[in-house]
N, CA, C and O atoms as a DFTB+ gen file, in Angstrom:
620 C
 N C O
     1  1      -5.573       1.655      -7.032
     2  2      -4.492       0.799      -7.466
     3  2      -3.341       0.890      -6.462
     4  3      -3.155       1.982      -5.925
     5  1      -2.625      -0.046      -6.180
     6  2      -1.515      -0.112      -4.958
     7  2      -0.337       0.428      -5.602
     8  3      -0.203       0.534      -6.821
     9  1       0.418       0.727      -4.823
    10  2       2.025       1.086      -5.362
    11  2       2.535       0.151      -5.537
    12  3       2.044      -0.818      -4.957
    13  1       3.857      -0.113      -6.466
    14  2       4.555      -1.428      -6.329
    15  2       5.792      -1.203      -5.791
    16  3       6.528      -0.233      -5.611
    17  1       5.816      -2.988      -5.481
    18  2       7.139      -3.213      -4.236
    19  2       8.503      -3.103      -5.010
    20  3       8.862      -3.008      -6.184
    21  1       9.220      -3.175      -3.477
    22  2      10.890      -2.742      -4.385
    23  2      10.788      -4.699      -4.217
    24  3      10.253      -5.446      -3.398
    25  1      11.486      -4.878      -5.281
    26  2      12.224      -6.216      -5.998
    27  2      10.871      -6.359      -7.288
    28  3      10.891      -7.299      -8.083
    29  1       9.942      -5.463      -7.316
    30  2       9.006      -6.193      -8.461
    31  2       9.444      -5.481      -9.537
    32  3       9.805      -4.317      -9.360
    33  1       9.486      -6.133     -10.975
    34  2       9.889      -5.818     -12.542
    35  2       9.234      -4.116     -12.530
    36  3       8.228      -3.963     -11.837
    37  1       9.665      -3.140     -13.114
    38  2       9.640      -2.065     -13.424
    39  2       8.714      -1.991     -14.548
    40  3       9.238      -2.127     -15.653
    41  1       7.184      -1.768     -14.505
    42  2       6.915      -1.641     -15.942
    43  2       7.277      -0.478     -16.888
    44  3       7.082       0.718     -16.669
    45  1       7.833      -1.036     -17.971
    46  2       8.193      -0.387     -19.053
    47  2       6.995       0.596     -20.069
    48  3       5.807       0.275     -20.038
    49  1       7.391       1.596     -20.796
    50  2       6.625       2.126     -21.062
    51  2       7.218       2.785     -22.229
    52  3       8.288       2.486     -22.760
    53  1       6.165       3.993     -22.672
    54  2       6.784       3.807     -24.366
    55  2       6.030       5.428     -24.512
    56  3       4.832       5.612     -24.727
    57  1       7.164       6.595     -24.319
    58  2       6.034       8.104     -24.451
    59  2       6.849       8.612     -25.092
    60  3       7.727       7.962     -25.659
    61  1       6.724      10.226     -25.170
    62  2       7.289      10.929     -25.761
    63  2       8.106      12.068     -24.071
    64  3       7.691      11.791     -22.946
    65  1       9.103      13.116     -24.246
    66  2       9.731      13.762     -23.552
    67  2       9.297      15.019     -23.860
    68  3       8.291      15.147     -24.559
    69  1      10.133      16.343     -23.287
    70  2       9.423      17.454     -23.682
    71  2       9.751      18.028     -24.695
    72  3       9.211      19.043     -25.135
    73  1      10.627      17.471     -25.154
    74  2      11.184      17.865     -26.690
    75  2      10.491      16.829     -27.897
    76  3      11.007      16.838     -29.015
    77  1       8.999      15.715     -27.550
    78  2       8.874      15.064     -28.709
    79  2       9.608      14.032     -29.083
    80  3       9.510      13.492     -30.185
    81  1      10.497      13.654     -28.060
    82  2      11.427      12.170     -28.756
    83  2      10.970      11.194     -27.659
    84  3      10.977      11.330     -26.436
    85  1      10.487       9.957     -28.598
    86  2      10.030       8.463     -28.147
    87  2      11.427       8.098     -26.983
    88  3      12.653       8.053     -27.088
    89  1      10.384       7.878     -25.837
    90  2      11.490       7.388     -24.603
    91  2      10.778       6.239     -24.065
    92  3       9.561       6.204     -23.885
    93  1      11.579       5.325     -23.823
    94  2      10.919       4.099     -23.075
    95  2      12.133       3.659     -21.910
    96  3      13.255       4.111     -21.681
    97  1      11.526       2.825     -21.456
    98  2      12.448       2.561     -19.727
    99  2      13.444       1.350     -20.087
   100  3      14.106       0.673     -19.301
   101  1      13.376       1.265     -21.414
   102  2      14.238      -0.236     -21.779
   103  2      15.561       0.864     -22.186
   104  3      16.722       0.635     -21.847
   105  1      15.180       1.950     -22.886
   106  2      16.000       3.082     -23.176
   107  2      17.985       2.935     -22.098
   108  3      19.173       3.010     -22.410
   109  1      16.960       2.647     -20.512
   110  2      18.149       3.514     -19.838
   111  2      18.228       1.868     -18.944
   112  3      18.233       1.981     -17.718
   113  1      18.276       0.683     -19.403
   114  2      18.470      -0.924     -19.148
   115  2      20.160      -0.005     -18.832
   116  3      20.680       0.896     -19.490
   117  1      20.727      -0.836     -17.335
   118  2      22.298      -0.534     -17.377
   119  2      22.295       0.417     -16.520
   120  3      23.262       0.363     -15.760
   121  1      21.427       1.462     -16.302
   122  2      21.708       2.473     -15.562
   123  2      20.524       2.820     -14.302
   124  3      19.439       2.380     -14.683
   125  1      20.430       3.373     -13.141
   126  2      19.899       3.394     -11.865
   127  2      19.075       4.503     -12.410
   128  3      19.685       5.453     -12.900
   129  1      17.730       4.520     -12.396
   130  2      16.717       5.536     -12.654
   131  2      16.044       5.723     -11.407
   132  3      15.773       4.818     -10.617
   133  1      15.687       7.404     -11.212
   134  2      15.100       7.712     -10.420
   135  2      13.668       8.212     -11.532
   136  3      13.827       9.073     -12.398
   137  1      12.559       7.627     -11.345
   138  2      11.637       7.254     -12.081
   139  2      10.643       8.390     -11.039
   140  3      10.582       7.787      -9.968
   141  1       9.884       9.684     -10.886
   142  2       9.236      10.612      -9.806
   143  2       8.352      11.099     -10.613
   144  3       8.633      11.638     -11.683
   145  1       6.925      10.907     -10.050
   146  2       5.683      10.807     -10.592
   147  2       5.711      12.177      -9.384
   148  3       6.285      12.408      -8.320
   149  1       4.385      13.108     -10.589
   150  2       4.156      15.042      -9.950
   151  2       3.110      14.728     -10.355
   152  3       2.793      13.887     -11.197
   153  1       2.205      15.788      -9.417
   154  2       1.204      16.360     -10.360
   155  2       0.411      17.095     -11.321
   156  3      -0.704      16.937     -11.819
   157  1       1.711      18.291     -11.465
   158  2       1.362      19.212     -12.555
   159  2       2.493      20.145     -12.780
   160  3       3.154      20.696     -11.899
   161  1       2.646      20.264     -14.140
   162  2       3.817      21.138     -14.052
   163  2       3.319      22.331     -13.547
   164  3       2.153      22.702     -13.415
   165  1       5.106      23.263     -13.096
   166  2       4.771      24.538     -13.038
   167  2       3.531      25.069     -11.494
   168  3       2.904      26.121     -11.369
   169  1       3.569      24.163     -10.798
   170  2       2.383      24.223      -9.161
   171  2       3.821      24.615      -8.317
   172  3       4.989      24.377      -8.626
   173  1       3.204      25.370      -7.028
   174  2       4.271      25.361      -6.047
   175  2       5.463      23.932      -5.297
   176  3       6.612      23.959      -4.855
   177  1       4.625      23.038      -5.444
   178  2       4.888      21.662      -4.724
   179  2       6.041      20.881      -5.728
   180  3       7.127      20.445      -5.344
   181  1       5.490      20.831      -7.132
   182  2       6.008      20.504      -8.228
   183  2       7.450      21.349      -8.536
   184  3       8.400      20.642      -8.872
   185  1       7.658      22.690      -8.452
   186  2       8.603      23.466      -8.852
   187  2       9.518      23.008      -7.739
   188  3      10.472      22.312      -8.087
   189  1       9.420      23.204      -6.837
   190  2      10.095      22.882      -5.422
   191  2      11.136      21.713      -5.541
   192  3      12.336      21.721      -5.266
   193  1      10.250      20.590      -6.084
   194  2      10.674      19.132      -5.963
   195  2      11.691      19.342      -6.964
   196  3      12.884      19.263      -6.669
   197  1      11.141      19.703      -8.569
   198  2      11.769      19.502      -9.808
   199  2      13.425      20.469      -9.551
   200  3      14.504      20.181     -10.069
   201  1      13.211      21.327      -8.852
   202  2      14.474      22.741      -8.774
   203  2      15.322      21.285      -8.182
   204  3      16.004      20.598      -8.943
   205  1      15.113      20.906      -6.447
   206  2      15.949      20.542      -6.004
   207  2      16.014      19.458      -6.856
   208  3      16.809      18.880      -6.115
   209  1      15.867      18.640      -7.806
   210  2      16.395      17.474      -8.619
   211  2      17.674      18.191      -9.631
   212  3      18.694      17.777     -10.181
   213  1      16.958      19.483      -9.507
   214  2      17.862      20.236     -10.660
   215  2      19.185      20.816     -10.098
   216  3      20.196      20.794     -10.801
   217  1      19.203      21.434      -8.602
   218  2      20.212      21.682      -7.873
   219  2      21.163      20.635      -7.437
   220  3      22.263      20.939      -6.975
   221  1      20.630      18.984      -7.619
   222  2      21.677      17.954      -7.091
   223  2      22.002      17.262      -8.486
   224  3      22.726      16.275      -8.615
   225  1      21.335      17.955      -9.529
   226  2      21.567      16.869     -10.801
   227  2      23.207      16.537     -10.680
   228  3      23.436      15.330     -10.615
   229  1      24.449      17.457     -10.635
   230  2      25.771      16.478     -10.797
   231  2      25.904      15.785      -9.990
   232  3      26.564      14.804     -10.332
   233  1      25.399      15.786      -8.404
   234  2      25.668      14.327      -7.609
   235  2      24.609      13.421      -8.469
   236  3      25.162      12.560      -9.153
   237  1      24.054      13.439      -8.502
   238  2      22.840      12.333      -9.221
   239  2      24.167      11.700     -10.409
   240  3      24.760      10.641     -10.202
   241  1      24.428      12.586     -11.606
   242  2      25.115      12.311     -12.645
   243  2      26.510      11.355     -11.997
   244  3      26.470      10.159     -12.283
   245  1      27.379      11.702     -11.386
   246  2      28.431      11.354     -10.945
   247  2      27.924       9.923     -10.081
   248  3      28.716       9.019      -9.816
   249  1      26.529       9.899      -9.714
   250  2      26.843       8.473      -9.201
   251  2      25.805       7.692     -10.425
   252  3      25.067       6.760     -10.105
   253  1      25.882       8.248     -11.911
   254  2      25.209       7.197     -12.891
   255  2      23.824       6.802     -12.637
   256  3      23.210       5.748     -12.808
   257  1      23.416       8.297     -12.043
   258  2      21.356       8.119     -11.816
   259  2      21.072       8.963     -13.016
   260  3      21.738       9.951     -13.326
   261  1      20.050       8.513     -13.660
   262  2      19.201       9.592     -14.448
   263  2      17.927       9.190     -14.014
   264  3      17.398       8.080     -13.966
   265  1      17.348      10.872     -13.555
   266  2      16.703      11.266     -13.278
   267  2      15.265      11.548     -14.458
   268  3      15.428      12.401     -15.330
   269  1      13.777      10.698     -14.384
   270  2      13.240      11.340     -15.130
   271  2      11.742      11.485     -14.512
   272  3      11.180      10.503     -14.028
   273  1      11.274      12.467     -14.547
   274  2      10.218      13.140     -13.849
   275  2       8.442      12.589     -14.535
   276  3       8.621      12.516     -15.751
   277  1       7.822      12.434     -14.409
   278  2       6.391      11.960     -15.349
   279  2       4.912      12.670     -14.597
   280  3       4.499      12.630     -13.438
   281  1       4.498      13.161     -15.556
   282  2       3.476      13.935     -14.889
   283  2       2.101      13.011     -16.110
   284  3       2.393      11.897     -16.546
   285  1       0.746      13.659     -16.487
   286  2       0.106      13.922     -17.183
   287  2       0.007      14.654     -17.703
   288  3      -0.798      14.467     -18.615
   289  1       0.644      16.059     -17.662
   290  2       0.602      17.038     -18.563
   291  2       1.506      16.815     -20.042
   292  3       2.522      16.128     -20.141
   293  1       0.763      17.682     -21.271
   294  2       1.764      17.131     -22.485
   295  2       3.248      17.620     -22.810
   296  3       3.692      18.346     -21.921
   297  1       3.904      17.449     -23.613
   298  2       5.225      17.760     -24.269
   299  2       5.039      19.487     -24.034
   300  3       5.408      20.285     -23.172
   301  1       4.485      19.542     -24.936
   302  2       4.559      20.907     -24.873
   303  2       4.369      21.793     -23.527
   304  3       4.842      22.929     -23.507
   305  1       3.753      21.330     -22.527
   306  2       3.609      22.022     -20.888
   307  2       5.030      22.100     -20.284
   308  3       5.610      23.013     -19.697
   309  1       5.488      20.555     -20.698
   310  2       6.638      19.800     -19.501
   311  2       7.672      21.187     -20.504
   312  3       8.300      22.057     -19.901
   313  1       7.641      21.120     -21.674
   314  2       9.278      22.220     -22.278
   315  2       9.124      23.293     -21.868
   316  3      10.090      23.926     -21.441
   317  1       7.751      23.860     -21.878
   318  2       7.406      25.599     -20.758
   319  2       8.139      25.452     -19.434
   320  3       9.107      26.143     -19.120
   321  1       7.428      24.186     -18.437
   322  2       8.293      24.156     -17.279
   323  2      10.049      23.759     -17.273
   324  3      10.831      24.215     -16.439
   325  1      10.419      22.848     -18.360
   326  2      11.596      22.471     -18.100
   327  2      12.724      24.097     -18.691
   328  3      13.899      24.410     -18.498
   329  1      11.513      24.770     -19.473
   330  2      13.033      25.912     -19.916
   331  2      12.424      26.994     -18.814
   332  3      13.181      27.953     -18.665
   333  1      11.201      27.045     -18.001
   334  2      11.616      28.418     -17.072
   335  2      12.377      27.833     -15.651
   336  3      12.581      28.554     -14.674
   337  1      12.701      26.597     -15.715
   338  2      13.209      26.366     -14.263
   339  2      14.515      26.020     -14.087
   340  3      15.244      26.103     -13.098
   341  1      14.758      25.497     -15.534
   342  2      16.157      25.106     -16.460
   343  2      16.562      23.912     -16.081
   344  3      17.779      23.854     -15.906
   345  1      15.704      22.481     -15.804
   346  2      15.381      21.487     -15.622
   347  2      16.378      20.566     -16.731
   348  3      16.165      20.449     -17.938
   349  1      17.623      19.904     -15.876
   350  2      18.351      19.730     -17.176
   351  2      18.367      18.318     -17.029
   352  3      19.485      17.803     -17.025
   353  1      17.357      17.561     -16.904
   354  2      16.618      15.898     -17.228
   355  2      15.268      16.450     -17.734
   356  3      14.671      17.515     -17.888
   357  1      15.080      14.669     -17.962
   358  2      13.592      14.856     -19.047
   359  2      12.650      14.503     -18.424
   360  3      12.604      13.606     -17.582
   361  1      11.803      15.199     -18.799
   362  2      10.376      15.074     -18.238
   363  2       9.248      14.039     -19.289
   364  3       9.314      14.218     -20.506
   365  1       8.440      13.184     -18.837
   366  2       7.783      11.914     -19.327
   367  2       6.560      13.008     -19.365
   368  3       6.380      13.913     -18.550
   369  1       5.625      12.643     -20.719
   370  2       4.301      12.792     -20.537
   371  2       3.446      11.801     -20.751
   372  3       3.375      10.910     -21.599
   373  1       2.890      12.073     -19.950
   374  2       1.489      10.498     -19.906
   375  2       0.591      11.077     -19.733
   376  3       0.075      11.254     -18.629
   377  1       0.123      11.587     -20.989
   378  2      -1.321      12.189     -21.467
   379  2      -2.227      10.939     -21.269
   380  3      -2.921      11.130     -20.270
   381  1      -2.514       9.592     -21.908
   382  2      -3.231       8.535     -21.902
   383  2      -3.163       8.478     -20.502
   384  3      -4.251       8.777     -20.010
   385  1      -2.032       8.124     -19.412
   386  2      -2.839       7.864     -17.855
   387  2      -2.023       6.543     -17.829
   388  3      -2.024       5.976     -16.736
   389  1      -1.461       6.062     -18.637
   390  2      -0.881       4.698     -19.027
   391  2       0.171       4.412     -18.263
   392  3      -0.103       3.255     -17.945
   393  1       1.706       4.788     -17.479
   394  2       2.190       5.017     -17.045
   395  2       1.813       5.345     -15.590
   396  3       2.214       4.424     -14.879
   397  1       1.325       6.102     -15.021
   398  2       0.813       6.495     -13.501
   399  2      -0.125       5.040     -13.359
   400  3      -0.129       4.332     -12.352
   401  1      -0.704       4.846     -14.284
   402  2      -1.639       4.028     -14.038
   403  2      -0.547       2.602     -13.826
   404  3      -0.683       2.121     -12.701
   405  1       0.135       2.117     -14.404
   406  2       0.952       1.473     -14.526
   407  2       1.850       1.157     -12.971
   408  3       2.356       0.124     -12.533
   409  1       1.790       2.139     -12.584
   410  2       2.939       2.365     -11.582
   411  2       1.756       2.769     -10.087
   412  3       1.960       3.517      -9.131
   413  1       0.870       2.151     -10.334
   414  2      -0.105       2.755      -9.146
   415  2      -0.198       3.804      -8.788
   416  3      -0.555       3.788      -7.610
   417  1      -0.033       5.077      -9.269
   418  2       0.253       6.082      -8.450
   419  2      -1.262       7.268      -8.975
   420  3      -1.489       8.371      -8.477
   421  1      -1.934       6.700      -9.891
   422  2      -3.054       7.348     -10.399
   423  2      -3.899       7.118      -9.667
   424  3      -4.266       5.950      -9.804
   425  1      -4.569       7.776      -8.730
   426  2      -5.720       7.580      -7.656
   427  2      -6.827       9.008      -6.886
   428  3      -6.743      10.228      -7.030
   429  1      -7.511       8.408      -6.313
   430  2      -8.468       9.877      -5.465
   431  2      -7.356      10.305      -4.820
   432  3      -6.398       9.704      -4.333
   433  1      -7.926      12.522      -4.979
   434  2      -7.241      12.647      -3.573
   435  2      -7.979      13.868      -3.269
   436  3      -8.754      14.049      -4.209
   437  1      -8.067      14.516      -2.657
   438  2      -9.046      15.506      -1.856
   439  2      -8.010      17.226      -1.600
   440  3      -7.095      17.622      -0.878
   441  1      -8.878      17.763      -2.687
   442  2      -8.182      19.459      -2.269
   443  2      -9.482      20.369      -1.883
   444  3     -10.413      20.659      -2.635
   445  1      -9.338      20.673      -0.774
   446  2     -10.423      22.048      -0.141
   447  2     -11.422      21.074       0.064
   448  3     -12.531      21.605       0.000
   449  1     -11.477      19.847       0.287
   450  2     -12.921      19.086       0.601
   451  2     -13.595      18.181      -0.790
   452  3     -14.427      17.275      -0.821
   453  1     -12.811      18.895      -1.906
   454  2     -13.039      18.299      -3.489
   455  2     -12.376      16.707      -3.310
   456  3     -11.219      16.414      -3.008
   457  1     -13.340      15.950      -3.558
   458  2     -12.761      14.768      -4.691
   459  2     -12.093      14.940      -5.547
   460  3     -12.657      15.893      -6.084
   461  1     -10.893      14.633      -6.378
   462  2     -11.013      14.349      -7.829
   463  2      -9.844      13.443      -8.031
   464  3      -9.276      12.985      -7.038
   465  1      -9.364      13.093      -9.451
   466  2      -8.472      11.623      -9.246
   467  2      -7.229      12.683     -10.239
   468  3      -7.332      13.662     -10.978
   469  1      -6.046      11.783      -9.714
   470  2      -4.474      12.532      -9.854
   471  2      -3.743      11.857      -9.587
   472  3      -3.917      10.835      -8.923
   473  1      -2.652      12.290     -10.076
   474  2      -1.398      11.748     -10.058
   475  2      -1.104      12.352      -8.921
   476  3      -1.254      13.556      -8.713
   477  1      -0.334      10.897      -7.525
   478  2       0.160      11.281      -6.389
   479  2       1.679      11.545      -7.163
   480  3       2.184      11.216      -8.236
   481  1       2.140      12.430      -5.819
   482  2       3.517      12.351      -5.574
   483  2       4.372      10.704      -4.948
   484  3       4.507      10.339      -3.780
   485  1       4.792      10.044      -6.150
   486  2       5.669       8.773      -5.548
   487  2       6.563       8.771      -6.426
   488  3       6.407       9.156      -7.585
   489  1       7.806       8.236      -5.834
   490  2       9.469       8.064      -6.466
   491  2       9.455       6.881      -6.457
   492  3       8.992       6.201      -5.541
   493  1      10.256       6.220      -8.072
   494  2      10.649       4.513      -7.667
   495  2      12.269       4.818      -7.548
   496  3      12.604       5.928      -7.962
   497  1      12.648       4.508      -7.360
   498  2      14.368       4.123      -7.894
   499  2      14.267       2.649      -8.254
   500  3      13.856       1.626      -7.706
   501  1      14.900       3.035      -9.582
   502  2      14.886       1.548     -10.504
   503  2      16.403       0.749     -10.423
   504  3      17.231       1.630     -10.187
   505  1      16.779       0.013     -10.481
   506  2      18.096      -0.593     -10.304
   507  2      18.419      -0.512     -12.329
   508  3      17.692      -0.112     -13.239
   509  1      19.932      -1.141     -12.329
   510  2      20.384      -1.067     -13.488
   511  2      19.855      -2.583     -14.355
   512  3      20.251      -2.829     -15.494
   513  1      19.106      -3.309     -13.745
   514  2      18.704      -4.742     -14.198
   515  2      16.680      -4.678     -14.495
   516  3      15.897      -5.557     -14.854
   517  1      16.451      -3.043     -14.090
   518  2      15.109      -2.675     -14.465
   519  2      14.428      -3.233     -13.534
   520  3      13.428      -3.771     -14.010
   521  1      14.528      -3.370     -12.233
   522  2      13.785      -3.803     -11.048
   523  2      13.773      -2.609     -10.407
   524  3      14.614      -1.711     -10.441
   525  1      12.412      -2.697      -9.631
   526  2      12.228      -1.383      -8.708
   527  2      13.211      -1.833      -7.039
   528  3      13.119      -2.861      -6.368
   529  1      14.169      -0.488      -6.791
   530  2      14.758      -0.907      -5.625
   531  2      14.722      -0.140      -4.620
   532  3      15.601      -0.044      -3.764
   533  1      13.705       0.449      -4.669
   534  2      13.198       1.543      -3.593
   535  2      11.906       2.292      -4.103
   536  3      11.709       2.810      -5.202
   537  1      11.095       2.206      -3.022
   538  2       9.819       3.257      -3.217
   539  2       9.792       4.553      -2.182
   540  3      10.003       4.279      -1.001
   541  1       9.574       5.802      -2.488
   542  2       9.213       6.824      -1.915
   543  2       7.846       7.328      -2.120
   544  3       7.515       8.136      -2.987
   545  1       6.709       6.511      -0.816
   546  2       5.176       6.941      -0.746
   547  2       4.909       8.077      -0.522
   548  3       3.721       8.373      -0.646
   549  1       5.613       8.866      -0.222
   550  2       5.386      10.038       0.929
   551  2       6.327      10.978       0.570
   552  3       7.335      10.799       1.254
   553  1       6.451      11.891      -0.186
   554  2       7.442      12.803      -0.810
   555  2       7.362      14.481      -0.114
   556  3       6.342      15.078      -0.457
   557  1       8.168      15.149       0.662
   558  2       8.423      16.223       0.660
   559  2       9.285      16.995      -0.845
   560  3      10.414      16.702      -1.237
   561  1       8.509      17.836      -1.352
   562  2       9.177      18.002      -1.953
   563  2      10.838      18.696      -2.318
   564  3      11.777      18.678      -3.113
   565  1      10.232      19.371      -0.849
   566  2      11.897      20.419      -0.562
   567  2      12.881      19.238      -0.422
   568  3      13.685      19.185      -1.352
   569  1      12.971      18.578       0.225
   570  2      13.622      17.403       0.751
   571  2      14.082      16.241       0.116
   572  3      15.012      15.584       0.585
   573  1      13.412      15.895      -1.071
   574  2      12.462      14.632      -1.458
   575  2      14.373      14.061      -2.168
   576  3      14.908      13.046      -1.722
   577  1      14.990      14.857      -3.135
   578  2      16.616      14.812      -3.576
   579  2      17.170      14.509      -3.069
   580  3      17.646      13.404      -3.329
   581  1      17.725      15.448      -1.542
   582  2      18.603      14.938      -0.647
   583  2      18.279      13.707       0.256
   584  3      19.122      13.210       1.004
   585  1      16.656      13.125       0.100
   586  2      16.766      12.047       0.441
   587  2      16.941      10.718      -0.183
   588  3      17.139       9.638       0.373
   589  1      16.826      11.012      -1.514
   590  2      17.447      10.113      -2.385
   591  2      18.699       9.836      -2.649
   592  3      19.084       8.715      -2.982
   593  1      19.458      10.881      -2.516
   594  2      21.009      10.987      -2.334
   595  2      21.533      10.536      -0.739
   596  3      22.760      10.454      -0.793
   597  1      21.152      10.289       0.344
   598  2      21.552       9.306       1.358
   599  2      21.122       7.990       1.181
   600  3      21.376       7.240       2.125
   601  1      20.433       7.422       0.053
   602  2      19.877       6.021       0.319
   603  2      20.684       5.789      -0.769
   604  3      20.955       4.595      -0.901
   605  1      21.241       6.647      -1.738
   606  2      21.716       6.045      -2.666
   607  2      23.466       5.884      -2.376
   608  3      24.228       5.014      -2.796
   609  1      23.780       7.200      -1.404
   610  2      25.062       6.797      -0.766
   611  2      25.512       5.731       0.366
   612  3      26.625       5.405       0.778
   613  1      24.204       5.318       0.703
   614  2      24.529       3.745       1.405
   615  2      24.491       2.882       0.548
   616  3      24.014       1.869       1.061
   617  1      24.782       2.694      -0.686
   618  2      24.303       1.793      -1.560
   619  2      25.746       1.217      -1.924
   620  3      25.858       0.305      -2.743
């Protein structure tokens, strides 16, 4: 499945967070979402990314981004990772596949020579009118924040 382009409609979606409360993307209509698809809670790559979202969360806040993270793992995984890392945005679960799938980002990828299919690492930034206005294919995770925070300060 392809990634989608920045100016195409944001599909909306309809899950639960790690606390169990129904969240959908119509939820945060008005406000600039940084929308960042992982592959598993609690992995080296994953902790990395999620900390530094967590170390820039008041620039994020102060320029009216909320930040929300979406893996496949369930509610109950994402609240283990969000209280040992102290992750203070919400984490999406998309147990069904519905969401990644949604957003192209559910596809093959190859560890140690293995096949198997996963959720890539890709960022949308959503605008406040629910259009996608930036894609990030290619995510470092150490990095992946502070580069969202220069595209969003040319903005």
């Amino acid at each position: 499945m392809a990634l989608l382009e920045a100016g195409a409609k944001a599909p909306d979606f309809d899950t639960t967070d790690q606390n169990g409360k129904e969240v959908t993307l119509k939820d945060y209509r008005g406000k600039r979402v940084v929308l960042y698809f992982y592959p598993k809670d609690d992995t080296p790559g994953c902790a990395k990314e999620a900390c530094a979202f967590r170390d820039h969360f008041a620039e994020f806040k102060k320029l009216g981004v909320e930040i929300l993270g979406v893996s496949v793992d369930n509610a109950t995984s994402h609240k283990t990772f969000a209280e040992k890392f102290k992750l203070p945005f919400t984490l999406l679960a998309d147990t069904n596949q519905k969401i990644v799938e949604a957003y192209g980002v559910w596809g093959e990828k190859t560890l140690y020579g293995r096949k198997y299919m996963g959720t890539n690492r890709v960022t949308y930034l959503i605008n406040e009118s629910g259009y996608i206005a930036a894609v990030f294919p290619k995510v470092k995770p150490e990095e992946h924040a502070d580069e969202i925070l220069a595209l969003l300060a040319g903005t």
